[in-house]
Backbone as a ProteinNet text record, in pm:
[ID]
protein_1_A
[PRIMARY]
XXXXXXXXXXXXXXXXXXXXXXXXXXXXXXXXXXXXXXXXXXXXXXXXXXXXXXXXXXXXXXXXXXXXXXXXXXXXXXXXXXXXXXXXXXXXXXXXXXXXXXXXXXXXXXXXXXXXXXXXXXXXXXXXXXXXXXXXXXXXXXXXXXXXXXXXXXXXXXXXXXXXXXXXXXXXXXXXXXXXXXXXXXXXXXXXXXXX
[TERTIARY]
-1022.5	-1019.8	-1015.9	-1115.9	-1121	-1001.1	-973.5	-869	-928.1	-936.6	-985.9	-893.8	-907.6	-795.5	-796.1	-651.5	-613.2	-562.3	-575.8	-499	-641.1	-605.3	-697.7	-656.1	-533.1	-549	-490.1	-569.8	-550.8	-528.9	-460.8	-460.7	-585.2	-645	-727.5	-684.6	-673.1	-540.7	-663.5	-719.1	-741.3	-661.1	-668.4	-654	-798.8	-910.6	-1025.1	-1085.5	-1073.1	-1163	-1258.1	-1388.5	-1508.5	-1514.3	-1437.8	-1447.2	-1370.2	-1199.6	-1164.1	-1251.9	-1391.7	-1472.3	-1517.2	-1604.5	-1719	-1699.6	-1531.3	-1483.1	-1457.4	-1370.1	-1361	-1472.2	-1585.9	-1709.6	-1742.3	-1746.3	-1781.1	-1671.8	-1588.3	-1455.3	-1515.5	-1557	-1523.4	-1582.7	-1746.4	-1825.6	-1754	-1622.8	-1556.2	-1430.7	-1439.1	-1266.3	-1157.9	-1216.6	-1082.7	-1045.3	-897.3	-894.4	-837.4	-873.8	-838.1	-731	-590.3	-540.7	-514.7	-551.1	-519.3	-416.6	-411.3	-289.5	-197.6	-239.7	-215.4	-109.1	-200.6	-108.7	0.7	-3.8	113.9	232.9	183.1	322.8	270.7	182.9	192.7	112.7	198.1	151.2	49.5	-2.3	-159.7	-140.1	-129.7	-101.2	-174.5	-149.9	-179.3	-281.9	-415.3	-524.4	-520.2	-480.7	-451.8	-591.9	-648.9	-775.5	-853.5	-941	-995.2	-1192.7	-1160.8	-1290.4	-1292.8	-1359.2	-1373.7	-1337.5	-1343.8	-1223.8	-1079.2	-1054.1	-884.9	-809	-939.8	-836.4	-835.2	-937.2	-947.3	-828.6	-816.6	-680.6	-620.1	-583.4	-429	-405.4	-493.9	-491.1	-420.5	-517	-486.4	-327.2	-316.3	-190.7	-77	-132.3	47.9	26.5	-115.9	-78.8	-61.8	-67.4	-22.6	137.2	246	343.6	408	276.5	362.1	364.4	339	337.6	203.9	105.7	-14.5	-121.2	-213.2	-336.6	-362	-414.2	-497.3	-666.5	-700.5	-860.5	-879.2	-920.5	-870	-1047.7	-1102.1	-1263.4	-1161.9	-1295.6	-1281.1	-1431	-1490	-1633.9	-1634.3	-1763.1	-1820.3	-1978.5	-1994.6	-2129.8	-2155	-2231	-2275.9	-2401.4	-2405.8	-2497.7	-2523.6	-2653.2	-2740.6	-2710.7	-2791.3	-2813.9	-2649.1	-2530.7	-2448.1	-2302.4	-2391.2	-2295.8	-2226.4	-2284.3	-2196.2	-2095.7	-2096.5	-2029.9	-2046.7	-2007.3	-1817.5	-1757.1	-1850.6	-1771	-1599.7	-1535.3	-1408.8	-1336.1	-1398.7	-1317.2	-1420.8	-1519.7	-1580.2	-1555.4	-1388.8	-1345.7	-1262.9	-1203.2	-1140.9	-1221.2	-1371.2	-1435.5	-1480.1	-1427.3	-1413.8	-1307.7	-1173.8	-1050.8	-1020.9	-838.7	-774.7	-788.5	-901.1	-923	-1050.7	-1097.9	-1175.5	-1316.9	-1394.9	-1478	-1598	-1629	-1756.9	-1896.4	-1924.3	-2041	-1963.4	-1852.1	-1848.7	-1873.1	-1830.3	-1873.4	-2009.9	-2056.8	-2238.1	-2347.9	-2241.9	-2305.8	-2264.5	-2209.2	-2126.5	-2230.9	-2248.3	-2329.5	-2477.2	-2533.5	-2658.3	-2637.2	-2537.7	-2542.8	-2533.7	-2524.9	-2472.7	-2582.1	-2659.3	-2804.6	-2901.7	-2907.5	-3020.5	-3129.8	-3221.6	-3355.6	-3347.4	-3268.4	-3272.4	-3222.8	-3292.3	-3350.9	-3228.8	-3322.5	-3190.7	-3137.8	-3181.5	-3135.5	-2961.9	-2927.8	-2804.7	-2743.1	-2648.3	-2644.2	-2486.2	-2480.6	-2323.3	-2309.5	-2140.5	-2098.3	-1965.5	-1946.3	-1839.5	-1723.7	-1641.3	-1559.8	-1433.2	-1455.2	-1406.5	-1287.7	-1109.3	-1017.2	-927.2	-915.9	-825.4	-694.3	-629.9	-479.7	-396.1	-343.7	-248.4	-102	5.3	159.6	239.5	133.5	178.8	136.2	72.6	22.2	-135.3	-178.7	-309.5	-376.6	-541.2	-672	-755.1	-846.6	-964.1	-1034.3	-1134.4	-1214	-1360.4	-1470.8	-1591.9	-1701.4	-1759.8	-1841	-2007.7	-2045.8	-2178.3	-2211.2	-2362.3	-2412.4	-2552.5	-2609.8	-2744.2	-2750.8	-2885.3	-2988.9	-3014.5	-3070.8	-3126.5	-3126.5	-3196.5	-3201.6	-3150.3	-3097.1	-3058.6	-3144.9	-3145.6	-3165.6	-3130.8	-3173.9	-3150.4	-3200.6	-3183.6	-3040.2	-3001.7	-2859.8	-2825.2	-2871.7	-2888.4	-2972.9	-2906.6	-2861.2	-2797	-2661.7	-2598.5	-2496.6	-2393.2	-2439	-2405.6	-2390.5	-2256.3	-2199.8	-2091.7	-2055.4	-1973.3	-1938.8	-1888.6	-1892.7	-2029.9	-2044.6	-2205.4	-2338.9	-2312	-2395.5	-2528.1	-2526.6	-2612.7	-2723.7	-2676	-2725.1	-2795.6	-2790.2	-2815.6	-2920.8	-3052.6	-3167.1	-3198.7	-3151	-3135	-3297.1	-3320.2	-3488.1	-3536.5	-3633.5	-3738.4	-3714.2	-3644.9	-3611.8	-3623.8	-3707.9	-3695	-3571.1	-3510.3	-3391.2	-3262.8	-3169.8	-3053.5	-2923.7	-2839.5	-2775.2	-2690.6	-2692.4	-2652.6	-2762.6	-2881.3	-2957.5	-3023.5	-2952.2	-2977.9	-2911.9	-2974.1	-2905.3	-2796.8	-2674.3	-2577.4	-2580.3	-2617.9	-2651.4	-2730.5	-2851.7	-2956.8	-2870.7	-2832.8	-2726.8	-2667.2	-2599.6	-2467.3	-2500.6	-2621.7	-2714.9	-2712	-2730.2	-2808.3	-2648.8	-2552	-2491.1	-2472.3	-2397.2	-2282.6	-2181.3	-2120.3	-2001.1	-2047.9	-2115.6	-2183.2	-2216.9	-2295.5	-2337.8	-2207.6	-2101.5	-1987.8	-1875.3	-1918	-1856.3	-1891.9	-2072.3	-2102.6	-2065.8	-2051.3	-1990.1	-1854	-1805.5	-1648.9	-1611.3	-1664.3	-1680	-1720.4	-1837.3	-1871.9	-1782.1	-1717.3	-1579.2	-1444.9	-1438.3	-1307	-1266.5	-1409.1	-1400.3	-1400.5	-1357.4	-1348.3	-1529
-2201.3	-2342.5	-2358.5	-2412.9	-2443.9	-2545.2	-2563.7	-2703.7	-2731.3	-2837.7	-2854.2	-2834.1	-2775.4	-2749.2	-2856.2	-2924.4	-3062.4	-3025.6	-2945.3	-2919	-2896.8	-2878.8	-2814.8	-2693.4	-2598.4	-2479.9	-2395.3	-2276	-2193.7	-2010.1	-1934.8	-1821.7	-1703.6	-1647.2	-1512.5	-1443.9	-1396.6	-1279.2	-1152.3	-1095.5	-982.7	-960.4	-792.6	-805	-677	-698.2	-682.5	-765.4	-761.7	-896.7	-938	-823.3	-915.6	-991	-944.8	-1024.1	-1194.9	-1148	-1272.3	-1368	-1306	-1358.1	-1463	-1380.3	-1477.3	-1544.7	-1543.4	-1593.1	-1702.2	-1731.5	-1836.7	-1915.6	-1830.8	-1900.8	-2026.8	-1932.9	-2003	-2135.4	-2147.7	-2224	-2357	-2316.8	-2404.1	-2546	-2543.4	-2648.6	-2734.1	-2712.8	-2774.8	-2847	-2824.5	-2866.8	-2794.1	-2652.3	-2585	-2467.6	-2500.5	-2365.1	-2273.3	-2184.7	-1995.9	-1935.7	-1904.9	-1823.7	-1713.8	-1592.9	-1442.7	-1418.4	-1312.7	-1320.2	-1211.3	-1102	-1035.3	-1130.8	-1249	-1378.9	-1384.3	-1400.7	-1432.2	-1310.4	-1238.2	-1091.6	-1053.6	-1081.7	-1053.3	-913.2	-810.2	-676.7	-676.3	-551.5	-564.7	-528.4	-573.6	-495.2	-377.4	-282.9	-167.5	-202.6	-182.4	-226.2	-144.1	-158.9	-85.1	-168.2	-262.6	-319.9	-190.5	-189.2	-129.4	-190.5	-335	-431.2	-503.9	-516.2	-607.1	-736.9	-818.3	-930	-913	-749.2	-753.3	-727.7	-665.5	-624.6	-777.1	-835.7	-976.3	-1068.5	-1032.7	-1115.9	-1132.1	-960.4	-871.7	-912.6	-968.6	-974.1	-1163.6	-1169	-1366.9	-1400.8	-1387.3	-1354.1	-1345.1	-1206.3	-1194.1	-1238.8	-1281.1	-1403.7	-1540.1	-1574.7	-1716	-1729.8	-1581.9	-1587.4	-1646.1	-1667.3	-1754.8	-1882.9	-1931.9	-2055.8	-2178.7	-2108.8	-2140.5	-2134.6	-2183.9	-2153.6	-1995.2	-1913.6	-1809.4	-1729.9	-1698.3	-1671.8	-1504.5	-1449.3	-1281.8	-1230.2	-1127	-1113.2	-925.7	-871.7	-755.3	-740.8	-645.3	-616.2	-480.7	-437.4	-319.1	-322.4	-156.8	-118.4	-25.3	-82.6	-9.8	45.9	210.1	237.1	293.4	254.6	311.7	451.2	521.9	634.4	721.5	646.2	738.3	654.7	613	534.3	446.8	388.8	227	298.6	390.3	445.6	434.6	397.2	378.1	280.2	141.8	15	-23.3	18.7	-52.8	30.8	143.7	271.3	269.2	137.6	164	180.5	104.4	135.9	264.8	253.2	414.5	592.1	519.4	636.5	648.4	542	545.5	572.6	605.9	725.9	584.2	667.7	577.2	500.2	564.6	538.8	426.3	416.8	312.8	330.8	503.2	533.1	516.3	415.6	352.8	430	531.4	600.3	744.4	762.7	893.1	864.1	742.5	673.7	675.9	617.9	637.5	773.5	845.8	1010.3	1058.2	986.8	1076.5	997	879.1	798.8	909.8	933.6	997.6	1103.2	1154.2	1303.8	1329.3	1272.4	1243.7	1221.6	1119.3	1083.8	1193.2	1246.4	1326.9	1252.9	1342.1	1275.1	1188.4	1120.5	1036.8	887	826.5	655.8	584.8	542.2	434.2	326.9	310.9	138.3	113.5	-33.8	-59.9	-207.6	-225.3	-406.7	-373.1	-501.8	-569.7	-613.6	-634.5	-707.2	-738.2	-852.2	-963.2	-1027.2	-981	-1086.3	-1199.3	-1344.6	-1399.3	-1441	-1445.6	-1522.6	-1603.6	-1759.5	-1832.9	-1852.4	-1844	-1817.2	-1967.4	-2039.3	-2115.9	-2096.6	-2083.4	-2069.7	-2038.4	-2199.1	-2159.1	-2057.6	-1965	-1884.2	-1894.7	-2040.8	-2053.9	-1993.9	-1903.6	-1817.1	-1894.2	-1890.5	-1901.8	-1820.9	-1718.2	-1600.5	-1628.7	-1550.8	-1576	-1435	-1403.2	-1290.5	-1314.3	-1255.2	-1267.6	-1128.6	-1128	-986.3	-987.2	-896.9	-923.2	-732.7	-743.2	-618.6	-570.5	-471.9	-386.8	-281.4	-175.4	-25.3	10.8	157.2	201.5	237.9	240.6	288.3	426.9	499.2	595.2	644.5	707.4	652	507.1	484.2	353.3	273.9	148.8	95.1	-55.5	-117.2	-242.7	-193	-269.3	-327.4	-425.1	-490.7	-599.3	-612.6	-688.1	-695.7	-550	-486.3	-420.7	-319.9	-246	-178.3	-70.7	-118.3	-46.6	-95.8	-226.3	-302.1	-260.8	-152.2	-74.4	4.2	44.1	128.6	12.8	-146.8	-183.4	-316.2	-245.8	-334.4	-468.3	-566.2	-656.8	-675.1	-649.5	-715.8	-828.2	-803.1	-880	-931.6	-813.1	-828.4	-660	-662.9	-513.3	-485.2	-554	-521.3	-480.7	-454.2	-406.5	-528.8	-546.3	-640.3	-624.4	-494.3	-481	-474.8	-517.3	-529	-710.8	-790.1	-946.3	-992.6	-1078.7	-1230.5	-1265.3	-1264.1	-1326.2	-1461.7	-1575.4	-1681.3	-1635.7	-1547.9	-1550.6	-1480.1	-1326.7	-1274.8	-1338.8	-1455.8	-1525.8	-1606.8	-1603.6	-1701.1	-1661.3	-1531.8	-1405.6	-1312.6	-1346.2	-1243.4	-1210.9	-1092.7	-1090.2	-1165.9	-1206	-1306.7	-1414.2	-1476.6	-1637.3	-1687.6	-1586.1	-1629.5	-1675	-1564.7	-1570.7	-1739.4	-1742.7	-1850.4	-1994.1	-1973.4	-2133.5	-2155.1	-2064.1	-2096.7	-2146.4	-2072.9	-2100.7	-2282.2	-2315.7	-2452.7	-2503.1	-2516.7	-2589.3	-2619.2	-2535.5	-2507.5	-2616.5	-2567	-2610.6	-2699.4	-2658.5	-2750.7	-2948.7	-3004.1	-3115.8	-3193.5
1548.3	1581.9	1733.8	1753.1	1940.7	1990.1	2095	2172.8	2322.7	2319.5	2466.6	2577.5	2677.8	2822	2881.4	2889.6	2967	3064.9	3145.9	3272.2	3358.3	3505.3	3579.1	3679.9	3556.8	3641.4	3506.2	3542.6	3481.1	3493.5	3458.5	3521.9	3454.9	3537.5	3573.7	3521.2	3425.4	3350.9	3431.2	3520.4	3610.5	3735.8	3746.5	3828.7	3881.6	3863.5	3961.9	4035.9	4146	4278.2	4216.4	4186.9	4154.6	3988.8	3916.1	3804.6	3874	3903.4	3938.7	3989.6	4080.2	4187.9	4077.5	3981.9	3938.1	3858.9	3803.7	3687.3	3732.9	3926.1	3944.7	3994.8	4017.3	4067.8	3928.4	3824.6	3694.8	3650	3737.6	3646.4	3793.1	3891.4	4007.1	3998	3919	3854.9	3747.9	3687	3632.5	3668.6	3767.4	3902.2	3821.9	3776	3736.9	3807.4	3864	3961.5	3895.6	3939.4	3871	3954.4	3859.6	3998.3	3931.5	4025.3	3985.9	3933.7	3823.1	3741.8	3843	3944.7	4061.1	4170.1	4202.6	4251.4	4255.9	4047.1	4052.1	4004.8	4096.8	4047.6	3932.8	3794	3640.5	3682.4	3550.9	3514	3492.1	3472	3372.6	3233.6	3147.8	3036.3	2965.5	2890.4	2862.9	2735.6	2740.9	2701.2	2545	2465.4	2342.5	2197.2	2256.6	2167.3	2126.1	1986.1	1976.2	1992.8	2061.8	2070	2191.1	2251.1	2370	2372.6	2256.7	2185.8	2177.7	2110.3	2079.7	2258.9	2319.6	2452.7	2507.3	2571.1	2617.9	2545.7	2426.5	2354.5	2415.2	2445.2	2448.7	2619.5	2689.7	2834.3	2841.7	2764.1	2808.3	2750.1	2644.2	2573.1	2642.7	2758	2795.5	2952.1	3017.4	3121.1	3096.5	2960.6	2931.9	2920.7	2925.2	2900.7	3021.3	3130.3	3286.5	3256.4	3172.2	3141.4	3157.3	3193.9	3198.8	3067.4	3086.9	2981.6	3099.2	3019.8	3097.8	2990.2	3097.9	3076.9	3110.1	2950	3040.6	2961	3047.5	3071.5	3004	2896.4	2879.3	2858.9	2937	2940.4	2990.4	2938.6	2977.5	2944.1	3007.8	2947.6	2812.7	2753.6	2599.4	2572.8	2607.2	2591.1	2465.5	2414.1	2284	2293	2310.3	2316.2	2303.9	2355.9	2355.4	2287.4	2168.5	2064	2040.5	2204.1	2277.9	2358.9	2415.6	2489.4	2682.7	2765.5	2758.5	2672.4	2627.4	2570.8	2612.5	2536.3	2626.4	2685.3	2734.4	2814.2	2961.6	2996.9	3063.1	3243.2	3256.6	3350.1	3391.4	3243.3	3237.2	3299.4	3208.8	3339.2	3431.7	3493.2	3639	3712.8	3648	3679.5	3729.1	3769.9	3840	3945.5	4045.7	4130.1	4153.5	4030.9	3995.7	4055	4065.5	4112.3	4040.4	4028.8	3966	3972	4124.9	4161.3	4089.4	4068.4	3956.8	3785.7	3724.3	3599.1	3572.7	3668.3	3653.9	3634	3774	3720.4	3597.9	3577.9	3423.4	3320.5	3325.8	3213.8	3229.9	3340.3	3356.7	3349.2	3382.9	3266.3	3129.7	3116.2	2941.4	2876.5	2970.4	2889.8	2916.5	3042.6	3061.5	3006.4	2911.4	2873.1	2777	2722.6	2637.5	2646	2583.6	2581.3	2673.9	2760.9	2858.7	2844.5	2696	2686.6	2702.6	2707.4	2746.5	2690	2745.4	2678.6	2786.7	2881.4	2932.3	2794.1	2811.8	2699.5	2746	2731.2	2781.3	2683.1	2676.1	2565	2618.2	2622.8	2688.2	2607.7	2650.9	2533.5	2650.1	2600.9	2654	2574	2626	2553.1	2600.7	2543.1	2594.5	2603.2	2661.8	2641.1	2477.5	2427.6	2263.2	2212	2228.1	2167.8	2076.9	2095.6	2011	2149.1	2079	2135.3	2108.3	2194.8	2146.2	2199.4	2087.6	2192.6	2156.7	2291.6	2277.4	2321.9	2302.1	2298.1	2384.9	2495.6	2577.9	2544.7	2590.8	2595.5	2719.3	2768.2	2807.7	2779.6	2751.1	2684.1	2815.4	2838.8	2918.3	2937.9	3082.9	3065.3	3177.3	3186.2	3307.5	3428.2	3534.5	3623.9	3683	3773.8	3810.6	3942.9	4042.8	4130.8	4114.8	4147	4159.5	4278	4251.1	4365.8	4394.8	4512.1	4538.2	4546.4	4686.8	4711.2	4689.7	4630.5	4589.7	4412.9	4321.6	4239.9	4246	4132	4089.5	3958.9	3946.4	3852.8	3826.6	3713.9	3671.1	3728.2	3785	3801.7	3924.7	3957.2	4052.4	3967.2	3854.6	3773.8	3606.4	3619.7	3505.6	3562.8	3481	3475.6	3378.6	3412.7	3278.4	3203.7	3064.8	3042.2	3134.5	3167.3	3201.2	3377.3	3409	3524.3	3591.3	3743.8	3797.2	3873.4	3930.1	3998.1	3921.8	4008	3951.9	3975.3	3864.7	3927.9	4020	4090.7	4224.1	4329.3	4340.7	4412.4	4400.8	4305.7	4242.6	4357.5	4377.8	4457.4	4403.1	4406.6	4332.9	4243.6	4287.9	4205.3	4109.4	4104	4028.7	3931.3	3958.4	3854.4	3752.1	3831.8	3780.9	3639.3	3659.8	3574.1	3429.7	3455.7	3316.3	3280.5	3336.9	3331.6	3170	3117.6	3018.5	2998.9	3152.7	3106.7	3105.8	3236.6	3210.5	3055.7	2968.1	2846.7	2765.1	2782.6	2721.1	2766.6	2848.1	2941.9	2927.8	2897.7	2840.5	2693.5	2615.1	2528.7	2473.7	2572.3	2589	2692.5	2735.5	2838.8	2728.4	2635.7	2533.8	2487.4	2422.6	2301.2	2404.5	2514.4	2511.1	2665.1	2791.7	2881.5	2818.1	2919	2920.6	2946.7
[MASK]
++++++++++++++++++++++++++++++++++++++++++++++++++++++++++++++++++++++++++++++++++++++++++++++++++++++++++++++++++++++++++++++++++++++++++++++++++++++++++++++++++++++++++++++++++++++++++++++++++++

């Protein structure tokens, strides 16, 4: 059951810059401000989902325990070829240190010669104080790249060719990105559902 958000602030249950980035880029067209759940002192909680929905739950959930509505993003990359793998361990192989250009060699080793296809996948959940969710699911298709190419975005995003597009969304214009993303898709659905 959806509820519409009567407030105009809400917490970021991240704590990564560029998600917070585009999450509040996406909230800003609605006069809703985003504040980092980092901000505000909150932990990260220990990601125990076995779905890109149950972790995103498990995130909004316990930044709504500040007393806010909160908005928590669990995404990764899913590759075919290697069983949807990283899916929700996709930061994890990027170690503690959050080495994204060692994750990638590891995705391309793994694949060697076989099929590059891919899909982002985004799972968006707004949590309110009371405890009612509402969660939502984006995706965009595409293939890998190899070397990684672009500066610009984050994560995998050097290494992922969306269909019908040659660049990488680390080599995309940011607006244009923002457009096609995994989460954006996830995001207009979620504004449908429950923006004002």
């Amino acid at each position: 059951m959806t509820r519409r958000l009567d407030g105009k602030r809400l917490v970021i249950a991240s704590h990564n810059a560029g998600k917070v980035r585009e999450i509040a880029d996406l909230l800003a067209p609605f006069g809703i401000e985003g504040v980092a759940a980092s901000a505000l002192g909150l932990p990260e909680p220990e990601e125990t989902g076995a779905t890109f929905l149950a972790n995103a739950e498990l995130k909004a959930r316990a930044a709504a325990a500040a007393g806010l509505p909160a908005l928590a993003d669990d995404s990764g990359l899913a590759v075919t070829a290697l069983g949807g793998a990283p899916g929700i361990y996709s930061a994890r192989w990027a170690g503690p240190d959050r080495d994204f250009a060692h994750a990638m060699a590891e995705v391309h080793y793994r694949l060697r010669d076989r099929p590059r296809e891919a899909a982002f996948v985004a799972a968006l959940a707004l949590a309110w104080p009371d405890g009612h969710v509402v969660c939502f699911e984006g995706r965009v298709e595409g293939r890998l790249a190899w070397p990684p190419r672009g500066d610009r975005g984050f994560g995998y995003d050097p290494v992922f060719v969306p269909h019908g597009h040659c660049e990488t969304f680390g080599e995309m214009d940011p607006e244009a990105k923002a457009r096609i993303t995994h989460r954006a898709r996830a995001f207009e659905k979620l504004a449908a559902a429950c923006f004002p």
